[in-house]
PQR file of N, CA, C, O and H, with PARSE charges and radii, in Angstrom:
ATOM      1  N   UNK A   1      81.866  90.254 117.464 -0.4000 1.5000
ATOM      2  CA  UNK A   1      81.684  90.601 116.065 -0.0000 2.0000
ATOM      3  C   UNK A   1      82.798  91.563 115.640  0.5500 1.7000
ATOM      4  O   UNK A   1      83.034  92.603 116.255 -0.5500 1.4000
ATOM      5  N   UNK A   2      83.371  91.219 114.713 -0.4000 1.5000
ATOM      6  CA  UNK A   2      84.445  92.155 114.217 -0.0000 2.0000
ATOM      7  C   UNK A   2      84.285  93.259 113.456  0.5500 1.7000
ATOM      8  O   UNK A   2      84.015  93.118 112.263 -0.5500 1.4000
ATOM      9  H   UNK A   2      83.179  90.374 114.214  0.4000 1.0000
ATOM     10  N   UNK A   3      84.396  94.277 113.907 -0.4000 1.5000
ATOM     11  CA  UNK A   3      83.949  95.665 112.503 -0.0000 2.0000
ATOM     12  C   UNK A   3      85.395  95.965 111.930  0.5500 1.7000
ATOM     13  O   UNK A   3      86.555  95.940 112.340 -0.5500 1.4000
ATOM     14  H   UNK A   3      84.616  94.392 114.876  0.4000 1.0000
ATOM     15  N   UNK A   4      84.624  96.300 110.618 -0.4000 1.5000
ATOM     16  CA  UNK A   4      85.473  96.675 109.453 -0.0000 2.0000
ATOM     17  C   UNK A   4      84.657  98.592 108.938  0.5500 1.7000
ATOM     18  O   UNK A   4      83.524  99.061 108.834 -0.5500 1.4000
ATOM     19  H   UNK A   4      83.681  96.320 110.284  0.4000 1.0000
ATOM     20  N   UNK A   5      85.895  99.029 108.789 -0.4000 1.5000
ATOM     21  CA  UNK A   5      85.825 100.417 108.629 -0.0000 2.0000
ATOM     22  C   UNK A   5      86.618 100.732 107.330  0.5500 1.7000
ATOM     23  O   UNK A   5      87.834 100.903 107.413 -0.5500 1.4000
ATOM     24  H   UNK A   5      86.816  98.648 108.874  0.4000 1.0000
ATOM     25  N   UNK A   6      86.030 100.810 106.225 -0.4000 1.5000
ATOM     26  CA  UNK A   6      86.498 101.313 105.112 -0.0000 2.0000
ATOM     27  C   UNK A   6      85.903 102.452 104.398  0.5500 1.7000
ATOM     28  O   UNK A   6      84.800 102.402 103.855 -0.5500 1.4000
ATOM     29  H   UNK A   6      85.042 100.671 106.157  0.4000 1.0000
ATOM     30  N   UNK A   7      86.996 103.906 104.426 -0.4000 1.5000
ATOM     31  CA  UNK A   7      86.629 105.147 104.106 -0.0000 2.0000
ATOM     32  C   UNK A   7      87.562 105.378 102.582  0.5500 1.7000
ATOM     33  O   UNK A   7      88.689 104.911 102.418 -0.5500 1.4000
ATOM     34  H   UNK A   7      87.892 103.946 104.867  0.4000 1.0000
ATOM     35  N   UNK A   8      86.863 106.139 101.627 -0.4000 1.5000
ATOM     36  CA  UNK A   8      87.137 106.052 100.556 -0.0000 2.0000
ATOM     37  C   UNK A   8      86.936 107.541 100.079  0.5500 1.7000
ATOM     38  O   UNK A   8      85.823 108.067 100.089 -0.5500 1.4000
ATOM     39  H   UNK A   8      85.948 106.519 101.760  0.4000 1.0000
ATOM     40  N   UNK A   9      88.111 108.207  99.650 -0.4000 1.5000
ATOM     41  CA  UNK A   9      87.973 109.668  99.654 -0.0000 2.0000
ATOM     42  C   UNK A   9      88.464 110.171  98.053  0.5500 1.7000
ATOM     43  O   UNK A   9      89.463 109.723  97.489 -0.5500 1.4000
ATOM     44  H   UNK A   9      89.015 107.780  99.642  0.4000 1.0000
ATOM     45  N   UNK A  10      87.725 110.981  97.592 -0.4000 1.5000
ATOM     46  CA  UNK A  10      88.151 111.709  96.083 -0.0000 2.0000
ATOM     47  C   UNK A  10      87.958 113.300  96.094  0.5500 1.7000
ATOM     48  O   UNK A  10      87.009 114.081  96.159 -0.5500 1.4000
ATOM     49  H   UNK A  10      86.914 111.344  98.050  0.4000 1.0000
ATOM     50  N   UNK A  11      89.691 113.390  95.972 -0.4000 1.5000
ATOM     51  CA  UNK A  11      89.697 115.048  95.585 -0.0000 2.0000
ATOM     52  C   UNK A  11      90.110 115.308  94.198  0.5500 1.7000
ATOM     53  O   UNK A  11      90.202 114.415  93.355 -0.5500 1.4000
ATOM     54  H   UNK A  11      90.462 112.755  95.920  0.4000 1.0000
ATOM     55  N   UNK A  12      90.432 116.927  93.912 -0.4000 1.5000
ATOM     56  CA  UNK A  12      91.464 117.218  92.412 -0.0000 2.0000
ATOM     57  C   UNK A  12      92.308 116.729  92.316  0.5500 1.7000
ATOM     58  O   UNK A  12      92.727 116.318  91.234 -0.5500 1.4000
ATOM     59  H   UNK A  12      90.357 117.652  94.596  0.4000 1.0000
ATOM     60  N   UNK A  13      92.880 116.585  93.403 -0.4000 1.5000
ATOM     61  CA  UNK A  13      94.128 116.309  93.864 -0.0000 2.0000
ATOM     62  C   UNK A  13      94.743 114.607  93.963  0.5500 1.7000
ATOM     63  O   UNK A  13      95.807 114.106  93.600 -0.5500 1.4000
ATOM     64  H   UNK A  13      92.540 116.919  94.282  0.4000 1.0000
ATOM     65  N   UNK A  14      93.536 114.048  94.620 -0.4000 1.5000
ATOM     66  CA  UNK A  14      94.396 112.426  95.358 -0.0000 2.0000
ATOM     67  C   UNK A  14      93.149 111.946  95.535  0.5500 1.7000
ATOM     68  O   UNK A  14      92.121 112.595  95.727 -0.5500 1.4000
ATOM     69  H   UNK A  14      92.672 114.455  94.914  0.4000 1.0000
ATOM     70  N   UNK A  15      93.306 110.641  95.452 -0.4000 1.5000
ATOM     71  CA  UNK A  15      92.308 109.647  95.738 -0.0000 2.0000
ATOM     72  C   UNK A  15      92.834 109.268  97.465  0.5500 1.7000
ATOM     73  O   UNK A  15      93.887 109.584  98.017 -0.5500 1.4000
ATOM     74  H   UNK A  15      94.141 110.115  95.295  0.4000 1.0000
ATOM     75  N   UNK A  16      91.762 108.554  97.961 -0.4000 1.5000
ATOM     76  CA  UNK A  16      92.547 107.843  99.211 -0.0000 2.0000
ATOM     77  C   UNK A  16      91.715 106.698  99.743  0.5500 1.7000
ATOM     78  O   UNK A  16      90.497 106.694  99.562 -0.5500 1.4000
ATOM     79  H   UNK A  16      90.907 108.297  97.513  0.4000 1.0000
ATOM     80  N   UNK A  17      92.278 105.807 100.339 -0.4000 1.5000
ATOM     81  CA  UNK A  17      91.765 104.602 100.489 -0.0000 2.0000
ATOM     82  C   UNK A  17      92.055 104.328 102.863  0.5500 1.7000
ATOM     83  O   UNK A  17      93.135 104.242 103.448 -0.5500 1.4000
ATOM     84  H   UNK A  17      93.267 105.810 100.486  0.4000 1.0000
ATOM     85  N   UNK A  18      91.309 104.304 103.189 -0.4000 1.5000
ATOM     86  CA  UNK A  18      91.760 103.912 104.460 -0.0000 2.0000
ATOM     87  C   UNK A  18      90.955 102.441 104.671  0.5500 1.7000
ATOM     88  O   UNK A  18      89.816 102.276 104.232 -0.5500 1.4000
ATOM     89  H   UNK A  18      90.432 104.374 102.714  0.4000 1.0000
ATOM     90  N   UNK A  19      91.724 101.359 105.428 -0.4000 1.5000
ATOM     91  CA  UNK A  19      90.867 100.253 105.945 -0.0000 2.0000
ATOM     92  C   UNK A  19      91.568  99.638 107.118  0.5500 1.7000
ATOM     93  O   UNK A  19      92.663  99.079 107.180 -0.5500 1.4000
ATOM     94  H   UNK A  19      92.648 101.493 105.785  0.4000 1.0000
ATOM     95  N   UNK A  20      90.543  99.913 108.152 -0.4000 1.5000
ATOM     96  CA  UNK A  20      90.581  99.592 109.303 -0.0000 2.0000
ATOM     97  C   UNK A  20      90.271  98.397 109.567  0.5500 1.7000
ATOM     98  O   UNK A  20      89.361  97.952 108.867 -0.5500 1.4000
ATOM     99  H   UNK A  20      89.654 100.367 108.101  0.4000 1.0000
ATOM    100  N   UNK A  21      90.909  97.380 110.696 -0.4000 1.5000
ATOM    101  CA  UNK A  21      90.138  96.401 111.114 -0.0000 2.0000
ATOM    102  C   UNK A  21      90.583  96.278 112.567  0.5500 1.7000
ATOM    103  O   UNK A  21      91.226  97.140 113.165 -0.5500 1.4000
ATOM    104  H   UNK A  21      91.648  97.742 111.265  0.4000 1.0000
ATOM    105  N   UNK A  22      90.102  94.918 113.156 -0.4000 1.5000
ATOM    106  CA  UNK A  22      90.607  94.860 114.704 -0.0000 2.0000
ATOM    107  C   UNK A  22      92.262  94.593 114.462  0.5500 1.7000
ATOM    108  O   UNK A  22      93.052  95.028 115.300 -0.5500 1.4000
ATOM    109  H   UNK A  22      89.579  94.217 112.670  0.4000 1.0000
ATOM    110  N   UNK A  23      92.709  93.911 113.364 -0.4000 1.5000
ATOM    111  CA  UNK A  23      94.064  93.244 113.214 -0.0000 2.0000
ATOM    112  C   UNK A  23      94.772  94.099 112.392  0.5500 1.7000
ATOM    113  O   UNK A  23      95.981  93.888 112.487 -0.5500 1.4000
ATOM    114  H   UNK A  23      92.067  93.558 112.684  0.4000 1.0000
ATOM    115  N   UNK A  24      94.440  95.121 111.499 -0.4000 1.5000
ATOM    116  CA  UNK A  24      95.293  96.183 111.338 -0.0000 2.0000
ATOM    117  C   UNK A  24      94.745  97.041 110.129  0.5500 1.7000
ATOM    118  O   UNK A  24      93.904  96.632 109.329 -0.5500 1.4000
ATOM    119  H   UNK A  24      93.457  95.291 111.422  0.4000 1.0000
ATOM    120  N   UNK A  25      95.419  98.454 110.108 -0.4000 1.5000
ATOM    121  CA  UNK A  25      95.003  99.409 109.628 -0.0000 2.0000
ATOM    122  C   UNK A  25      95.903  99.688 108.436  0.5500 1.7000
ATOM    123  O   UNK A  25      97.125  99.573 108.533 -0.5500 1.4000
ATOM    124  H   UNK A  25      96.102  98.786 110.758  0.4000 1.0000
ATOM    125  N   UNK A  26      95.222 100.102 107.168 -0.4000 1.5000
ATOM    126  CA  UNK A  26      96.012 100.214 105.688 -0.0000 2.0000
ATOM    127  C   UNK A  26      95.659 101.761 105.235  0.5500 1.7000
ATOM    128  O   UNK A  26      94.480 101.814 104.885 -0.5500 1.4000
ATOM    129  H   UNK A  26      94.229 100.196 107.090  0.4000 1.0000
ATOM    130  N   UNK A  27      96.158 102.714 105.162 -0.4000 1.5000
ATOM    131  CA  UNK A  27      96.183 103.906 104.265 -0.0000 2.0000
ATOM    132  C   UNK A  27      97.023 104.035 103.058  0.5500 1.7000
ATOM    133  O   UNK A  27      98.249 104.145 103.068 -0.5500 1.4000
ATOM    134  H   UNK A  27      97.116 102.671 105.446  0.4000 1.0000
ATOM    135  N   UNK A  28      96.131 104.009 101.841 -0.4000 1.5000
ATOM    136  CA  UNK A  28      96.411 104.117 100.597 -0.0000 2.0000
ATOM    137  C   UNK A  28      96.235 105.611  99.859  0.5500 1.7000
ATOM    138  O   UNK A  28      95.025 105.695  99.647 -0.5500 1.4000
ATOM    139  H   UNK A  28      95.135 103.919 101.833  0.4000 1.0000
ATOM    140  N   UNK A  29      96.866 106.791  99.386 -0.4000 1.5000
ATOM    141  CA  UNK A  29      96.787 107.579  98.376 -0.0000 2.0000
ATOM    142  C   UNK A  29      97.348 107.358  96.855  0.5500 1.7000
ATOM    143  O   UNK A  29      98.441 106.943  96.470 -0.5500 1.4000
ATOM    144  H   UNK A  29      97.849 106.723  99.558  0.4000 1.0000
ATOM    145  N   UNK A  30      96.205 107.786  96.147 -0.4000 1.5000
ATOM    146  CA  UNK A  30      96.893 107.261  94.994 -0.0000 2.0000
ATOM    147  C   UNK A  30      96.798 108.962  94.030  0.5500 1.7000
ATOM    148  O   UNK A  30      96.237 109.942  94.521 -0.5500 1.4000
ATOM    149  H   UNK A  30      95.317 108.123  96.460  0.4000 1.0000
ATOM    150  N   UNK A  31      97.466 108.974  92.640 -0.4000 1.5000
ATOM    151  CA  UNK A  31      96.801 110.238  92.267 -0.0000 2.0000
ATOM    152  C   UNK A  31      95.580 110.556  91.830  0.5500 1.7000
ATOM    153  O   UNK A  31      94.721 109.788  92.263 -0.5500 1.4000
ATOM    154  H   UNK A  31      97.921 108.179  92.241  0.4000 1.0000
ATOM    155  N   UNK A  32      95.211 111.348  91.177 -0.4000 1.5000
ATOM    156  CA  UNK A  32      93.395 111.536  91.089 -0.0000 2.0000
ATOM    157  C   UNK A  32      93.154 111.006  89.816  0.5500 1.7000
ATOM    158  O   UNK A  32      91.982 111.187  89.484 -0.5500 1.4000
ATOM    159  H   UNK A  32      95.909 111.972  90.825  0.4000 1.0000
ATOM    160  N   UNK A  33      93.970 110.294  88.804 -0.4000 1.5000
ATOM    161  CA  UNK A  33      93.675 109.515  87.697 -0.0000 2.0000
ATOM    162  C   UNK A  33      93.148 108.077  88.093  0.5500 1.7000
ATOM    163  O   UNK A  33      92.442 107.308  87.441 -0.5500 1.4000
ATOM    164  H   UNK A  33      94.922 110.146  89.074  0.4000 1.0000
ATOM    165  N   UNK A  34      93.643 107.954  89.226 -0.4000 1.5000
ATOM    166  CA  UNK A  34      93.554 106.148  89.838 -0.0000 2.0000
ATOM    167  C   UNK A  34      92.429 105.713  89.765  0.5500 1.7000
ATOM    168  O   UNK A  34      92.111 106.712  89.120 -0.5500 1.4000
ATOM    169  H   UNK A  34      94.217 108.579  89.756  0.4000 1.0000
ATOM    170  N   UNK A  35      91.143 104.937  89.837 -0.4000 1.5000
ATOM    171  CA  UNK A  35      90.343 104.464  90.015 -0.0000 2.0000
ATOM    172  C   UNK A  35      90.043 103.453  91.514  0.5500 1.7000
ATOM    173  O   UNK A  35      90.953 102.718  91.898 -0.5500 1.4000
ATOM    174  H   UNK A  35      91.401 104.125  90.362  0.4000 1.0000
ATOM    175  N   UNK A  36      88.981 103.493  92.128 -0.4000 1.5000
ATOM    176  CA  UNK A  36      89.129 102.965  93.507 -0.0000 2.0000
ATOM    177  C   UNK A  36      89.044 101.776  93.489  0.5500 1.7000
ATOM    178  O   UNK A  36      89.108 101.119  94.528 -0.5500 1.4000
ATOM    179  H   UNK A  36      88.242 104.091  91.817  0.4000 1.0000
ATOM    180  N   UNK A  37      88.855 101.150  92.115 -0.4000 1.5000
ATOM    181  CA  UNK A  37      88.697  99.511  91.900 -0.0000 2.0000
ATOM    182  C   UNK A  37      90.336  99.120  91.889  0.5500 1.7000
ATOM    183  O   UNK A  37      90.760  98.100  92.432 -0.5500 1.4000
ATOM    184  H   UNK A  37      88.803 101.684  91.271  0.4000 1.0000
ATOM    185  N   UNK A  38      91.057  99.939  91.297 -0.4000 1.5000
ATOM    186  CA  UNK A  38      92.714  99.689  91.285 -0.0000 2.0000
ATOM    187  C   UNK A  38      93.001 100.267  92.667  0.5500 1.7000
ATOM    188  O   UNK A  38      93.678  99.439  93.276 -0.5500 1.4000
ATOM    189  H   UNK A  38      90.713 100.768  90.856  0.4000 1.0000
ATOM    190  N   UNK A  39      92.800 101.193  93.306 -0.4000 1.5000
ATOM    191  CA  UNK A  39      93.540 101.534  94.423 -0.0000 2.0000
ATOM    192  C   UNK A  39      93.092 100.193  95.996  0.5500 1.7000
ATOM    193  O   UNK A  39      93.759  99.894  96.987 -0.5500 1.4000
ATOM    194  H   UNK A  39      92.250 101.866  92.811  0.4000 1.0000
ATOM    195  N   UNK A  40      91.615  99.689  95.495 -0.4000 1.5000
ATOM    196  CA  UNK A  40      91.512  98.635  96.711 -0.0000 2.0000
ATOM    197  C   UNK A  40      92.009  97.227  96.087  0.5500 1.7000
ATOM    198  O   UNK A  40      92.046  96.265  96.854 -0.5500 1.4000
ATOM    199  H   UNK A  40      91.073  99.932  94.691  0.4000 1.0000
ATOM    200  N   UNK A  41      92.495  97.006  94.378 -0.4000 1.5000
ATOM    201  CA  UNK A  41      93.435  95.866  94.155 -0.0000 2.0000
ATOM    202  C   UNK A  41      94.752  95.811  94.979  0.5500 1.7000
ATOM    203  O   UNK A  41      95.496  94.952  95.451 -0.5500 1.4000
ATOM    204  H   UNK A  41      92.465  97.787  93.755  0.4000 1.0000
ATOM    205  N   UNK A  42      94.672  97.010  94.920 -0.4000 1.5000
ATOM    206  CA  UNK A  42      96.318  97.301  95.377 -0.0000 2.0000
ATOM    207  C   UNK A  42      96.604  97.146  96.422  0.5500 1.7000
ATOM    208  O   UNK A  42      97.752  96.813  96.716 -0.5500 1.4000
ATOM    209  H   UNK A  42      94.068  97.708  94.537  0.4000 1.0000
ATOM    210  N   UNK A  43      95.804  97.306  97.182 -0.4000 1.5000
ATOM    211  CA  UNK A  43      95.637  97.118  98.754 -0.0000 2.0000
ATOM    212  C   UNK A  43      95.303  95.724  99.406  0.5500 1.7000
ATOM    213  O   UNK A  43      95.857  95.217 100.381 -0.5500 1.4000
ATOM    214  H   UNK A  43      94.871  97.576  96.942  0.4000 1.0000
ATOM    215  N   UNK A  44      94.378  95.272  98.727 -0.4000 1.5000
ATOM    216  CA  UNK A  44      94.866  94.086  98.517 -0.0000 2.0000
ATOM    217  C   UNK A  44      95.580  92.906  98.883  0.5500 1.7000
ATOM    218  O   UNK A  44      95.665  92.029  99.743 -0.5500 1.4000
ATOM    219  H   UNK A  44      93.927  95.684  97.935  0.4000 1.0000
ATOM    220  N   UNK A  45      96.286  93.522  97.270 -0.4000 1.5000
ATOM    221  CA  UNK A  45      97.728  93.073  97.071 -0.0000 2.0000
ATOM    222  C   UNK A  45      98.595  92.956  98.035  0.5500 1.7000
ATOM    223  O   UNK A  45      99.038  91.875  98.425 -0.5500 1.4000
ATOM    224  H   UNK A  45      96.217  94.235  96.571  0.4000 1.0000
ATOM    225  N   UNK A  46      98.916  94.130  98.516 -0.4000 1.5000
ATOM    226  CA  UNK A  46      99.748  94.521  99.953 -0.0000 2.0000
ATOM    227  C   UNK A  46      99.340  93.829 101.386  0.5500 1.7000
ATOM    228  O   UNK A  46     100.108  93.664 102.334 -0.5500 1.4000
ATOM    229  H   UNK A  46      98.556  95.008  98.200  0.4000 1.0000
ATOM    230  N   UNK A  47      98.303  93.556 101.341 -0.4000 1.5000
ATOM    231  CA  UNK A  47      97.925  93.028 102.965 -0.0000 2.0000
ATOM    232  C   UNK A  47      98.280  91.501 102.579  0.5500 1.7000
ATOM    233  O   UNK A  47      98.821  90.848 103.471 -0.5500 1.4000
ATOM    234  H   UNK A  47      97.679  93.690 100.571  0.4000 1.0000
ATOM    235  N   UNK A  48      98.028  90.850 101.324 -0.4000 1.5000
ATOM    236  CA  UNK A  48      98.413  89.504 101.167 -0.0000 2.0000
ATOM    237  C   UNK A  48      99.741  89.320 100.709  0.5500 1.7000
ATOM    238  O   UNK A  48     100.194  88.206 100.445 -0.5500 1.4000
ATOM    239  H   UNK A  48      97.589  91.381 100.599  0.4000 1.0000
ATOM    240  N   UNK A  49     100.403  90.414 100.604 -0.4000 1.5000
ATOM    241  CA  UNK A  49     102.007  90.523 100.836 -0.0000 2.0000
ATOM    242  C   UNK A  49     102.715  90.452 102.052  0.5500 1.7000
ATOM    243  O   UNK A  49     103.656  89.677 102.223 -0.5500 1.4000
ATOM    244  H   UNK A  49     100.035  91.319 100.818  0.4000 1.0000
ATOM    245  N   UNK A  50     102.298  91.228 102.891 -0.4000 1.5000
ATOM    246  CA  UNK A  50     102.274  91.223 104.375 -0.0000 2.0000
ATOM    247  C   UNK A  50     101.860  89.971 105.128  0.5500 1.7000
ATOM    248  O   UNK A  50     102.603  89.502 105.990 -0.5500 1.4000
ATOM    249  H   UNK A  50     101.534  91.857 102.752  0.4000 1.0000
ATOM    250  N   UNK A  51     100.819  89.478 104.856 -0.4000 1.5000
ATOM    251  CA  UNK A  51     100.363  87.967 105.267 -0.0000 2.0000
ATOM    252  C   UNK A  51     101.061  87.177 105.748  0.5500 1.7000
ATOM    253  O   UNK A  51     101.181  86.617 106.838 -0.5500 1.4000
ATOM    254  H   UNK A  51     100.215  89.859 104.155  0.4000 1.0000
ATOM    255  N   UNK A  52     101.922  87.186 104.007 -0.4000 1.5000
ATOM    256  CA  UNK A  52     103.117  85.805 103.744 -0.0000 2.0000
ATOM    257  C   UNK A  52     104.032  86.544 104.490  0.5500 1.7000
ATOM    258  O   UNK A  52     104.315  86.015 105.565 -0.5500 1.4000
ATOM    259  H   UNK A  52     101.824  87.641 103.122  0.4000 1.0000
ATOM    260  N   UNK A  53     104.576  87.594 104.253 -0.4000 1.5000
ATOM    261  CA  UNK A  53     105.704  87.493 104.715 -0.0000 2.0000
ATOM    262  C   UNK A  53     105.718  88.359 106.135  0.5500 1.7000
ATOM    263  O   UNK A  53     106.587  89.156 106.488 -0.5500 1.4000
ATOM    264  H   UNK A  53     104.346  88.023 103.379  0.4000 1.0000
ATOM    265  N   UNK A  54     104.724  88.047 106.723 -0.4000 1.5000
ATOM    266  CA  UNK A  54     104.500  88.803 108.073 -0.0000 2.0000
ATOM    267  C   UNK A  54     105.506  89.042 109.593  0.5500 1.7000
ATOM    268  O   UNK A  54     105.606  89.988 110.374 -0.5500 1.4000
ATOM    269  H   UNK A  54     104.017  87.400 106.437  0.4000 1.0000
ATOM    270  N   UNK A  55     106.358  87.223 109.500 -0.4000 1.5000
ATOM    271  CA  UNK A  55     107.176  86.749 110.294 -0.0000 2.0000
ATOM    272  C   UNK A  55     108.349  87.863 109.712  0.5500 1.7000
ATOM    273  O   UNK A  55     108.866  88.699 110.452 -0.5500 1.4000
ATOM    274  H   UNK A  55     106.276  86.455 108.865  0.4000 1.0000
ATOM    275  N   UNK A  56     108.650  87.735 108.361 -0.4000 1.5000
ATOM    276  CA  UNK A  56     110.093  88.596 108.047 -0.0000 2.0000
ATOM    277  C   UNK A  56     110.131  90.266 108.329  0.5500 1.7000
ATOM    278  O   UNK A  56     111.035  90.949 108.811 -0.5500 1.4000
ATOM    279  H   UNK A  56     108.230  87.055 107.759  0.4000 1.0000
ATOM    280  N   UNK A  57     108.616  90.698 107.771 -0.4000 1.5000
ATOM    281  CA  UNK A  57     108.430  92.023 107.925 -0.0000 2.0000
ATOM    282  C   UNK A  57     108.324  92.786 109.759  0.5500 1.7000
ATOM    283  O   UNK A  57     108.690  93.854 110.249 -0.5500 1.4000
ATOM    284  H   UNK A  57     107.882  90.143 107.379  0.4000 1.0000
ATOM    285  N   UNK A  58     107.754  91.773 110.200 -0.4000 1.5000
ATOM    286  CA  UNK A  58     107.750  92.308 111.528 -0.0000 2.0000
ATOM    287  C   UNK A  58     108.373  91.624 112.670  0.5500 1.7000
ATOM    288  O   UNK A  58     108.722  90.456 112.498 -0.5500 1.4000
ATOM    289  H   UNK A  58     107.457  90.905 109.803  0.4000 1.0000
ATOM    290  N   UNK A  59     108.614  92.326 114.106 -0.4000 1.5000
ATOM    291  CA  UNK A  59     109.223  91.706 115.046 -0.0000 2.0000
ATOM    292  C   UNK A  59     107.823  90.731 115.820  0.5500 1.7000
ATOM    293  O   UNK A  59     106.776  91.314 116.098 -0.5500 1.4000
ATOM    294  H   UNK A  59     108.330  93.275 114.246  0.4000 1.0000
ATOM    295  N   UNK A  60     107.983  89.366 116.070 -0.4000 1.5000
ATOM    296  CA  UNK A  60     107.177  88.684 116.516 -0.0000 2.0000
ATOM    297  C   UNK A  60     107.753  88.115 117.380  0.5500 1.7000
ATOM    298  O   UNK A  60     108.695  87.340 117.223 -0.5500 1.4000
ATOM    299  H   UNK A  60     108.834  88.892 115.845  0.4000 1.0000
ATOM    300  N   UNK A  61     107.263  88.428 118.369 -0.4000 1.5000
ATOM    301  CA  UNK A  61     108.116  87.789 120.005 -0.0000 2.0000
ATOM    302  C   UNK A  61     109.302  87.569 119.884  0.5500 1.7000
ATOM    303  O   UNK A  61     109.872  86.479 119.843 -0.5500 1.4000
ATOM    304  H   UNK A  61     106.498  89.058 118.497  0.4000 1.0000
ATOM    305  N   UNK A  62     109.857  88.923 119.801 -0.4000 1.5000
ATOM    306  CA  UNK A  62     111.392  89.623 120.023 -0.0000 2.0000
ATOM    307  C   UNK A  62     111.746  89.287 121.629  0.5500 1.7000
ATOM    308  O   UNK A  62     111.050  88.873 122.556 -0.5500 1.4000
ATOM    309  H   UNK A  62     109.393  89.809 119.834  0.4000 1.0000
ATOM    310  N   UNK A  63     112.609  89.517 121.560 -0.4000 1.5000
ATOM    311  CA  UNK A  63     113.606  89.520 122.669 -0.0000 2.0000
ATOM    312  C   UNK A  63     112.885  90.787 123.827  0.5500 1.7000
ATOM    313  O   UNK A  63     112.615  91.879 123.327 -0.5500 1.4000
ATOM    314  H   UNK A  63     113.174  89.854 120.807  0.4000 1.0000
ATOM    315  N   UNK A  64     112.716  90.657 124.748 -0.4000 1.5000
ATOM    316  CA  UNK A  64     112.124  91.866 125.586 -0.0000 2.0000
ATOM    317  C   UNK A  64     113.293  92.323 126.561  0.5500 1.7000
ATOM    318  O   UNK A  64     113.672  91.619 127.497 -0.5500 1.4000
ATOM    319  H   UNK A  64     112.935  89.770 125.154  0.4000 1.0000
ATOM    320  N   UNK A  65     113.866  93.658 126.231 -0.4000 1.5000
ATOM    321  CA  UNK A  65     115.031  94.645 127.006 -0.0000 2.0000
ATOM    322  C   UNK A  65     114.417  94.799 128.780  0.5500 1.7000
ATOM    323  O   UNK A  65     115.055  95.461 129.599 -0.5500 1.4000
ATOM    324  H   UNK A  65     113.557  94.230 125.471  0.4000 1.0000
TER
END
């Protein structure tokens, strides 16, 4: 069973967004105007950015020194 860990934090200061999973971890701050419905669009956004372009963004069975 896979757990999912999503912590969601509001100060004066900063909003913050963390989400954990077995396949990877996202930390989001946004400022304290943000709303957490826009700060977890955004996030989102970014992991299905990462998705697509996962092969370009990261090393995937690189060369081993």
């Amino acid at each position: 069973m896979a757990h999912l860990k999503v912590h969601h934090c509001v100060s004066r200061d900063f909003i913050s967004l963390a989400w954990i999973t077995p396949l990877f971890e996202l930390y989001c701050v946004a400022g304290p105007n943000s709303s957490r419905n826009a700060l977890a669009q955004s996030a989102n956004k970014v992991v299905q950015w990462v998705r697509r372009e996962e092969e370009r963004v990261f090393i995937i069975g690189g060369a081993v020194f």
